[in-house]
NUTOR-126062 format. One line per 8 residues: number of its first residue (from 1); for each residue x, y, z of C-alpha. Coordinates in steps of 0.1 Angstrom, whole numbers, plus 5000, padded with zeros to 4 digits. Layout:
N
NUM = X/Y/Z ~ ...
//
This chain:
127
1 = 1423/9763/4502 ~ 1434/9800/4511 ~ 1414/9825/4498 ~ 1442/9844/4477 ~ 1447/9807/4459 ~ 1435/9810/4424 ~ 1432/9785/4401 ~ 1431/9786/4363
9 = 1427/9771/4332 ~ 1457/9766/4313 ~ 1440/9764/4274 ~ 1479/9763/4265 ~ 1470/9728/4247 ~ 1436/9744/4232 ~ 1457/9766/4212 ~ 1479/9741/4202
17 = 1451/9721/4187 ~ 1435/9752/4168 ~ 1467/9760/4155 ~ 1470/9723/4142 ~ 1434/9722/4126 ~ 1446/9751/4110 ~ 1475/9739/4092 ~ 1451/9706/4082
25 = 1423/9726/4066 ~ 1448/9749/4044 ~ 1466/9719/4035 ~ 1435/9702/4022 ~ 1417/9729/4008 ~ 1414/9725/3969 ~ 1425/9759/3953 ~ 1410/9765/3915
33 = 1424/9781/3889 ~ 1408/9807/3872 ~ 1413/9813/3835 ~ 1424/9849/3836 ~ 1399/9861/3813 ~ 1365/9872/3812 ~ 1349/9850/3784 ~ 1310/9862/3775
41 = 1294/9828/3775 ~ 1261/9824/3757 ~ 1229/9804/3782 ~ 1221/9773/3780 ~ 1190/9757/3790 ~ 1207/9723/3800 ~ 1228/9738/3821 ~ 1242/9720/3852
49 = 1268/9730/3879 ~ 1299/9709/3884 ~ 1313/9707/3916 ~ 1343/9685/3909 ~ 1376/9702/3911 ~ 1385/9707/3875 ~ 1407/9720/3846 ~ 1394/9751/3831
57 = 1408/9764/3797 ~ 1391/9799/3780 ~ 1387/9802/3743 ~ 1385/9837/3733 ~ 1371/9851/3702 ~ 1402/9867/3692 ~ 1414/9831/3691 ~ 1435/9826/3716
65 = 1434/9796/3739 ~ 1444/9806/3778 ~ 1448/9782/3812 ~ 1457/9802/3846 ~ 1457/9838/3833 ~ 1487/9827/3802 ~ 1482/9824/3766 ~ 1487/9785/3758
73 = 1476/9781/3727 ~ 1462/9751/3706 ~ 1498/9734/3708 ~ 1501/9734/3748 ~ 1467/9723/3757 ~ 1474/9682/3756 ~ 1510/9690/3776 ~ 1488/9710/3805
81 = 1458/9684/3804 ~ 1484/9654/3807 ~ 1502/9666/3837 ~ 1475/9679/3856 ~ 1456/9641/3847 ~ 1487/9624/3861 ~ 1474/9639/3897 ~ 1439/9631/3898
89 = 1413/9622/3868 ~ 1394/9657/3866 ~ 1370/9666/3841 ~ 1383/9696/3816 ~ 1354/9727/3812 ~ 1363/9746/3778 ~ 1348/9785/3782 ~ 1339/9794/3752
97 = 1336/9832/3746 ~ 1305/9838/3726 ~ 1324/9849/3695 ~ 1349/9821/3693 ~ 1352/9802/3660 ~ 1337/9766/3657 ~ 1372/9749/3647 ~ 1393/9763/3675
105 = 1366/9750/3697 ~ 1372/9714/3682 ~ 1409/9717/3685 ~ 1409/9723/3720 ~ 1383/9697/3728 ~ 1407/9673/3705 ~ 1438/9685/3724 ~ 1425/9678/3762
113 = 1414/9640/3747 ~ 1446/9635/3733 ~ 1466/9650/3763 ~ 1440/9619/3785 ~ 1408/9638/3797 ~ 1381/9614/3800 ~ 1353/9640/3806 ~ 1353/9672/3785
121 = 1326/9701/3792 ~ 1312/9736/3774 ~ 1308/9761/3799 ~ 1275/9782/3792 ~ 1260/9807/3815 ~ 1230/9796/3836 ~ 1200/9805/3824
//
């Protein structure tokens, strides 16, 4: 070997590969929906965290029933809860704004069986 020969390392194919684990991990990354409004939740003591990607609808206590920042009402909670259960069997987690009324509450949880949700949760704030 002359003394002015230099080798390298071509990392040409090591980019290549980062570049593909790239594309693989957004691709499989689970996004979740926020409701789009702030909901004062009263504690629980039996509080638990779910981990599970899942459908979150917001009762407010002006009454109005909300899924990904829009007003949905009472009505369009079974259409939203059926098409997102036609994907994957997720559980749905109500937020119930501390001022909310006790019937709209029971609507929405009747709505999300009715639209096929197996598992239906109150959020609460942890203690």
């Amino acid at each position: 070997m002359d003394a002015e020969e230099t080798t390298y390392i071509n990392i040409s194919p090591l980019i290549d590969m980062v570049f593909i684990l790239l594309i693989f991990f957004i691709v499989t990354t689970v996004f979740v929906e926020e409701t789009g409004v702030e909901v004062e939740k009263p504690e629980a003591a039996s509080a638990v965290h779910l981990d599970k990607n899942s459908v979150l609808i917001a009762v407010t206590s002006k009454g109005q029933v909300v899924y990904g920042g829009k007003e949905i009402g009472v009505n369009g909670v079974r259409a939203i809860v059926r098409r997102l259960m036609n994907k994957e069997d997720m559980p749905v987690i109500v937020q119930v704004d501390e001022g909310a009324k006790a019937g709209l509450v029971v609507r929405v949880i009747d709505e999300s069986k009715l639209g096929g949700a197996k598992n239906i949760s109150l959020s609460a704030d942890l203690p």
